[in-house]
N, C-alpha and C positions, 0 to 999 in steps of 0.2 A: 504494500500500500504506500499511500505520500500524504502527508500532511506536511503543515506550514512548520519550518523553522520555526523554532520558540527557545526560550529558556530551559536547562535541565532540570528538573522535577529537583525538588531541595530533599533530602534526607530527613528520616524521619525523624520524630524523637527521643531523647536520653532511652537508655534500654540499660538492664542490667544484665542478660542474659551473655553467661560467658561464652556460650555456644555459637552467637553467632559473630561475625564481623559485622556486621549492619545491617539496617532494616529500611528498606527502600519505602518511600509513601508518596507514590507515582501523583503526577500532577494530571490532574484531569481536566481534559477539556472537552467542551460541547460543541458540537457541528454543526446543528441544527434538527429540527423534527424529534428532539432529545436524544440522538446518537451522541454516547458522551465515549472516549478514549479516555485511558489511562495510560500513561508514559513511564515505566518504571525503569528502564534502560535508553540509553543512557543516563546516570546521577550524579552529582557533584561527589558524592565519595567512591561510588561504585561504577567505571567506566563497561568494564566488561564482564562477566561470568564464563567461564574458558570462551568458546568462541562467538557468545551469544553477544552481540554489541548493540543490539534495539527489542525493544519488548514492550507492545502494545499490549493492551485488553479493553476492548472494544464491546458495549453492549453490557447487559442484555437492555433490548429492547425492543419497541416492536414500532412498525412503520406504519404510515396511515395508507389509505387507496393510492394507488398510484406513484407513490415515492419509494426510494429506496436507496441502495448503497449505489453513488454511482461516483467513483474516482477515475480519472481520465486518464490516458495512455499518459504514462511520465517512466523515464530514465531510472536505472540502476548499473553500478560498476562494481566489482572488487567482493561481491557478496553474493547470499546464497537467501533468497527470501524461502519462511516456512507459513505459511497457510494453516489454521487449524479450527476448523469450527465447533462449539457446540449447540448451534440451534442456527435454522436458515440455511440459506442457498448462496452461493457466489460464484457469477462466471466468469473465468480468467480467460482473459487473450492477451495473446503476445507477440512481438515481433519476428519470432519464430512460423508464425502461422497456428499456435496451439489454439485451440477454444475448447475449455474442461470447465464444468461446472464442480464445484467443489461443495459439499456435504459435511452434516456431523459426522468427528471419527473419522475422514479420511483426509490425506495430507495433499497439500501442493507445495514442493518442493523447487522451484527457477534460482537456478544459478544463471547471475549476471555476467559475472568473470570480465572481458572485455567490453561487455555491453550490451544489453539489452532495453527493451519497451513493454509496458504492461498496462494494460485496464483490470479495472475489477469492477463489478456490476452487478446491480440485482436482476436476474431473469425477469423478461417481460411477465413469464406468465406466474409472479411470486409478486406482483406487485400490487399487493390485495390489501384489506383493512387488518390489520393486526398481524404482518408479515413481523417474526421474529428477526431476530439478527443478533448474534454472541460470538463471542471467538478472541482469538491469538492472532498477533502479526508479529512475527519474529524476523531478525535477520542474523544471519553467522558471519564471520567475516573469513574469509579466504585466506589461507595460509601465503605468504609474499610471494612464494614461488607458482602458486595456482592463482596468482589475481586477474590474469590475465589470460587463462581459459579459454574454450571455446562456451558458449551459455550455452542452457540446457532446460529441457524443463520433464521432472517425473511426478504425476499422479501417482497414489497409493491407495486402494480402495480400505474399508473398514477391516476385510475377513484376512487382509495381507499380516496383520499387528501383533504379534503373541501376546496374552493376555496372562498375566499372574495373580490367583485370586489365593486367598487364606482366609482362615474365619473374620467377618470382619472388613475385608480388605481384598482389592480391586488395582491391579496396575495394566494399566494397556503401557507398551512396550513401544513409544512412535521413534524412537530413535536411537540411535546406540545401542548399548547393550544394559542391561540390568536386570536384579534379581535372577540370573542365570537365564537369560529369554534375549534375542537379538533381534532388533528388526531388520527390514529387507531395505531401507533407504541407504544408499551409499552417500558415504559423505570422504571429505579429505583432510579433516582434522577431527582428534579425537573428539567425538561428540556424543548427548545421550539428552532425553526428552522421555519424558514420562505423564501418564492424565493417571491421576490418584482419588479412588474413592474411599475414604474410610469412615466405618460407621464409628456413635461415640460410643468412646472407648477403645476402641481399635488402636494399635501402634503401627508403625510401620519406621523399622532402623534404616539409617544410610551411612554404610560404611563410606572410609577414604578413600575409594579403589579410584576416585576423582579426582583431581586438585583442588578443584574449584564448582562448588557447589551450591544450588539456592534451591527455594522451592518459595511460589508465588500461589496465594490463598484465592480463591477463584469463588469459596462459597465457603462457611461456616466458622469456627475454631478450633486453631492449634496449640498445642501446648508443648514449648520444648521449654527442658531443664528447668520446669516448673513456673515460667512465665508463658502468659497467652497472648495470642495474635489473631486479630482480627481479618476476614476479607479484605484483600486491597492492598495486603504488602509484602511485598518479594523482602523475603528473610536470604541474608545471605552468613550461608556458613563459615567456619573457619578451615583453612585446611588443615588434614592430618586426624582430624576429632570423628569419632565415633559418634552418631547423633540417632538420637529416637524422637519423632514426630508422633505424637499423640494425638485423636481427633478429642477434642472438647465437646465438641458438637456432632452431628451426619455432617461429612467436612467433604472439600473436594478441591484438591492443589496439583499442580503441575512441577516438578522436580526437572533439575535442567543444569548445564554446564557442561564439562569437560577439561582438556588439557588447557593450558594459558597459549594465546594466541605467542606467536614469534615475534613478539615487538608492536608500540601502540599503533593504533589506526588513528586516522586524520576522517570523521564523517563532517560531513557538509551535505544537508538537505537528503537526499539518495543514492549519493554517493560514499563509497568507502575506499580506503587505500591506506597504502603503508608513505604513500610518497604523496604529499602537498600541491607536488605540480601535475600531478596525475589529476588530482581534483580540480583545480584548474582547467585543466584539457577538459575534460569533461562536462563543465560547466560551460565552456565557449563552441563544443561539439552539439551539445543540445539544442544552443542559440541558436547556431548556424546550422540546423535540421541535418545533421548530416547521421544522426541514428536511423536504426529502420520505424519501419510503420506499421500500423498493428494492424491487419485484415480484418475488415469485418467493424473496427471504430478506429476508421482515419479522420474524420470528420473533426476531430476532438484533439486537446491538449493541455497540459501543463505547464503555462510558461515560464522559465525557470526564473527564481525570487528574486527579489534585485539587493535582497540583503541573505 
């Protein structure tokens, strides 16, 4: 997706809890029709979570007749967007020629790498009174030596996902590997994504087999090392700790990270990279229409910000 440059989301407040390193409390903004985003990636204290370098949570909500999600064909470089709904419909086109409507439960994974163009859309025929819309907009940033890729895009339906359940407790498996269960999305830096149902009382442990590790509350309460958190804020671990997540509440978070990226990224709008004047180029590539075009909504565009 693209929203407007803004300010990074400020860090939450004082915490006592030794377990974590910080507690992200995403800045949220409203777009209209009450579609609110939440930003918890990038933060003034927490730039990245191993390669995770953006992290929307978008919704829930629901759209009136006729209106809906509708983001125009705009630019990516150096990154890998991850798609993840849990309620509603979105149809991805890209300058590849893809057109994939995306679902709860399954992924859309577009590697930009050198560059590409994308829409995201609400289906004409989803454009009803009380159309839902909830979900994830993530992005990974490309390891230095894969920034410049060829782009890509792979769909994953729902039945691809290993699932790990215990009493209690519910993991779909969307990326990486965890609790002994891999998924089928390739990726080129270590990475791992998880959707977590736990009833209360339930626990569910996350060893270090990570670096760097979060887990963002999407519904109810958590309880680590005996402080609670509410919906709404990416807890980020410390590395090396042995940690147990308790549900407070029927709770339901999304668990995410990996290795540490190889050196910081420079983002600028929708663009990412390890080099400054790569973003540059890219920002004066956009102006000067020299990306491709997205079949099917050429009609449309993003024009890049002037700040």
């Amino acid at each position: 997706m693209s929203f407007a440059p803004g300010a990074d989301p400020k860090a939450g407040d004082a915490y006592a809890c030794d377990a974590l390193a910080n507690v992200v409390v995403p800045r949220t903004a409203d777009l209209g029709d009450g579609f609110t985003v939440r930003r918890a990636l990038p933060s003034a204290r927490t730039r990245m979570v191993g390669p995770f370098i953006f992290f929307d949570h978008f919704g829930p909500t629901e759209f009136r007749g006729g209106k809906g999600l509708d983001v125009r064909p705009h630019p990516h470089i150096g990154l890998a967007t991850v798609s993840y709904l849990f309620d509603g419909q979105i149809m991805h086109r890209d300058s590849l020629g893809t057109a994939v409507a995306i679902r709860p439960g399954e992924v859309n994974w577009m590697t930009a790498g050198r560059g590409i163009v994308h829409s995201e859309r609400t289906p004409g025929s989803h454009r009803v009174d009380h159309e839902p819309i909830h979900g994830l907009q993530m992005w990974v940033a490309l390891p230095a030596a894969k920034e410049e890729m060829d782009a890509g895009f792979a769909h994953h339906e729902v039945a691809e996902f290993p699932v790990v359940s215990d009493t209690g407790k519910n993991v779909r498996v969307v990326v990486g590997k965890l609790y002994g269960a891999a998924s089928p999305v390739p990726v080129v830096h270590e990475t791992f994504f998880g959707d977590v149902h736990l009833t209360a009382g339930a626990s569910l442990p996350s060893d270090p087999d990570h670096e760097e590790r979060a887990i963002y509350v999407v519904d109810g309460t958590v309880d680590v090392s005996g402080d609670r958190f509410e919906a709404g804020q990416l807890l980020v671990f410390k590395a090396g700790d042995r940690i147990t997540v308790k549900a407070a509440t029927d709770t339901h978070f999304v668990i995410l990270g990996g290795a540490p990226m190889d050196g910081p990224r420079h983002l600028w709008w929708n663009f990412v990279s390890s080099r400054q004047d790569r973003i540059e180029q890219a920002k004066a590539d956009w102006k000067a229409g020299h990306f491709g075009k997205v079949p099917g909504d050429e009609l449309e565009f993003i024009p890049l910000p002037e700040k």
